[in-house]
ZAPAGU-681934 format. One record per residue (C-alpha): residue in one letter; x, y, z. Coordinates in steps of 0.2 Angstrom, whole numbers, plus 2048, in hexadecimal, padded with zeros to 3 digits. Example, Ala and Ser with C-alpha at 12.3 -4.5 7.8 and 13.67 -1.06 7.14 Angstrom:
a83E7EA827;s8447FB824;
//
This chain:
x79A759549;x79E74953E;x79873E54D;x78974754F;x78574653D;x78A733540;x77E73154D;x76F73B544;x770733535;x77372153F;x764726548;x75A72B535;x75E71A52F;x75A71253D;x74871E53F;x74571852C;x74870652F;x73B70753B;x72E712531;x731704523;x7306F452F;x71E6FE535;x719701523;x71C6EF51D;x7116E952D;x7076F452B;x7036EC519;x7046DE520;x6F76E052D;x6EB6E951D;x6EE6DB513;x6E96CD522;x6DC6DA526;x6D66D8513;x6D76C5515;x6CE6C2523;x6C26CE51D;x6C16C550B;x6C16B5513;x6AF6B7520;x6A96C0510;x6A96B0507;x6A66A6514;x6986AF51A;x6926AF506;x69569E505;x68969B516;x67C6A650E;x67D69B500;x67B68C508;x66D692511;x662698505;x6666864FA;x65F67F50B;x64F68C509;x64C6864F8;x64F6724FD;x64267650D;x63767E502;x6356724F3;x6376634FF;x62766C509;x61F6704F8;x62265F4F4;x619659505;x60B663504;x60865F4F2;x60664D4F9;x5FB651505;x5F065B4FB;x5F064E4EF;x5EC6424FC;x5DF64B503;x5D66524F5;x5D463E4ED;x5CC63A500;x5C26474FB;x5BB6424EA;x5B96314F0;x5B06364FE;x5A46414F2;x5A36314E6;x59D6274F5;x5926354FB;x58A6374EB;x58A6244E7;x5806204F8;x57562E4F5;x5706264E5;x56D6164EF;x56261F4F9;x5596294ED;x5566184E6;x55360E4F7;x54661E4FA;x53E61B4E8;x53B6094EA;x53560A4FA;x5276174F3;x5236074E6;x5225FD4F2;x5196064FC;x50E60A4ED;x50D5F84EB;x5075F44FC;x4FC5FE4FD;x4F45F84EE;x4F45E74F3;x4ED5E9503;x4DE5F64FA;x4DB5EB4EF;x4DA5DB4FC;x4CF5E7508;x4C35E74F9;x4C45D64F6;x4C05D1509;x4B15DF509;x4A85D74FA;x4AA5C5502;x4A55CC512;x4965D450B;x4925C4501;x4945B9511;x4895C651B;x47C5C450F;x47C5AF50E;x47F5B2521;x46E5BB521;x4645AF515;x46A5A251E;x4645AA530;x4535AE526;x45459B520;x455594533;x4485A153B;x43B59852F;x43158B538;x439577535;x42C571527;x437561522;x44855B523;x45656651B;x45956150A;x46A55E503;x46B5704FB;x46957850D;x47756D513;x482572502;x47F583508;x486582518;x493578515;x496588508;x495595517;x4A2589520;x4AF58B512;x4AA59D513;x4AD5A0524;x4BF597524;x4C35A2513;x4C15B051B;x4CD5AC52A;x4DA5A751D;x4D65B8515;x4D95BF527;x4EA5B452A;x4EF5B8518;x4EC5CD51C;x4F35CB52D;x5045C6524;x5055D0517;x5045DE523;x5125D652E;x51D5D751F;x5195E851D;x51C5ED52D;x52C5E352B;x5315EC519;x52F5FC522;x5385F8532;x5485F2524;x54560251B;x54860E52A;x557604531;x55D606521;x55961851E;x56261B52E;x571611529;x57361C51A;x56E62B525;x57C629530;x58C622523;x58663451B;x58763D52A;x59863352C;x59E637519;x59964A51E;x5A664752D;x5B3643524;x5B264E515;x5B465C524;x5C065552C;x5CC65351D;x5C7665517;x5CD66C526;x5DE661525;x5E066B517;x5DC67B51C;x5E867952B;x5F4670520;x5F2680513;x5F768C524;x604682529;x60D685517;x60A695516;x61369752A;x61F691526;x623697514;x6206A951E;x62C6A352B;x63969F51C;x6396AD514;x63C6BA526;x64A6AE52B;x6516B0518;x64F6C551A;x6576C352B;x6686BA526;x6696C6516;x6676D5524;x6736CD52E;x67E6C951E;x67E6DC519;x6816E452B;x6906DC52C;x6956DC51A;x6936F051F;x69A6ED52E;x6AB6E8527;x6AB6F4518;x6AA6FF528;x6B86FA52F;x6C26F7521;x6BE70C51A;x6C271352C;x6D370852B;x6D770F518;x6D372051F;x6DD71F530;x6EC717524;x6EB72551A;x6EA733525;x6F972F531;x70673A52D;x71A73352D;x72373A53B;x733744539;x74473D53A;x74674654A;x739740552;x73F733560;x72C72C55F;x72B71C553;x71D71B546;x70E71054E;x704705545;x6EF70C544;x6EC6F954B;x6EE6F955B;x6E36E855E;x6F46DE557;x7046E0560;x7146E1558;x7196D0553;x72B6CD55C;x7366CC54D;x7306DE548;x7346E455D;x7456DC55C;x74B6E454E;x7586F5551;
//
């Protein structure tokens, strides 16, 4: 009876060396568990971080950018306008003086068109005087006055070709002013049509410029919701894990000193390291 005593309590020491070898790994194991947990918490914290610092770099360098751009494009813009509106006063004033001179021209030209009529009319009539002078019968020879007069209707006759010659140029120049004045009017024509061009060319570089930040500030801000998604499933995920571990740790009842089966550890993913499955 003493031996068997010997042997059963020999055999409840050596039960409860093993129920305390499994408690303190088990602790162990809870406390590596905790670690590791704690350890991709802050690590994953610490990536989260990191990432959103990016975000806001990426967004203030982009903000930054697209400041410039609209800067840039909206002085193209204003010095396009200046220029627009600066050649159209150049034409309103090309068109102005070209109505002067027009008015001018035209003047001038009435005004020598009356001054030809009237000598025409007068050479017509000494023309007439003098064809009723020569129709009369030759009485005597012609006396010095008829020959002053036609030596009058001979400086007549070559005023009125230079009169001719002088209105034949000064139309030439007007046809010429007028041919200057259209090239012109369609160089201005088409550097405004050019202006216009460009002014909606830019705009649209800025419109597409405008969607192109908004994309991507959109794009930003899902793949931000995204990682904190991520971030909190697995933060769940673990406080998961962790809670069904507690529980399972505290619902597993110690054995018996009877019992010839050891205390097993709830972690079966970890085996026994070999100091703990050498030991009596």
């Amino acid at each position: 009876q003493a031996r068997a005593e010997q042997e059963e309590e020999f055999i409840c020491n050596t039960l409860l060396k093993k129920i305390q070898s499994l408690r303190k790994e088990k602790e162990a194991l809870a406390m590596n568990y905790e670690q590791e947990e704690e350890y991709l918490t802050n690590d994953l914290s610490r990536k989260l971080m990191q990432l959103r610092q990016e975000k806001v770099e990426l967004e203030q360098t982009l903000e930054k950018e697209q400041e410039y751009q609209v800067n840039k494009l909206m002085r193209k813009i204003e010095k396009l306008e200046a220029d627009t509106l600066a050649k159209q006063a150049t034409l309103e004033q090309l068109r102005r003086e070209k109505v002067e001179l027009e008015n001018a021209l035209e003047q001038e030209q009435e005004s020598l068109v009356n001054r030809l009529w009237k000598r025409m009319d007068k050479l017509e009539a000494e023309k007439r005087m003098l064809q009723a002078k020569l129709d009369q019968p030759v009485s005597s020879p012609p006396s010095p006055r008829d020959m002053n007069n036609g030596d009058t209707a001979q400086n007549l006759a070559q005023h009125i070709e230079h009169l001719r010659a002088e209105v034949s140029r000064l139309k030439q120049q007007l046809q010429a002013a007028q041919t200057e004045h259209e090239e012109k009017m369609a160089q201005y024509a088409q550097e405004e049509r050019q202006i216009r061009e460009e002014n909606l060319r830019l705009q649209r570089k800025l419109q597409m410029e405008m969607e192109r930040r908004e994309s991507l500030c959109r794009h930003l801000s899902e793949s931000e919701s995204s990682l904190e998604m991520d971030d909190e499933r697995h933060f769940n995920e673990m406080t998961k894990q962790h809670d069904m571990s507690s529980s399972q740790g505290h619902n597993v009842r110690p054995r018996t000193v009877s019992s010839p089966i050891p205390y097993a550890s709830p972690t079966t993913s970890r085996p026994l390291s070999p100091e703990t499955q050498t030991k009596p």
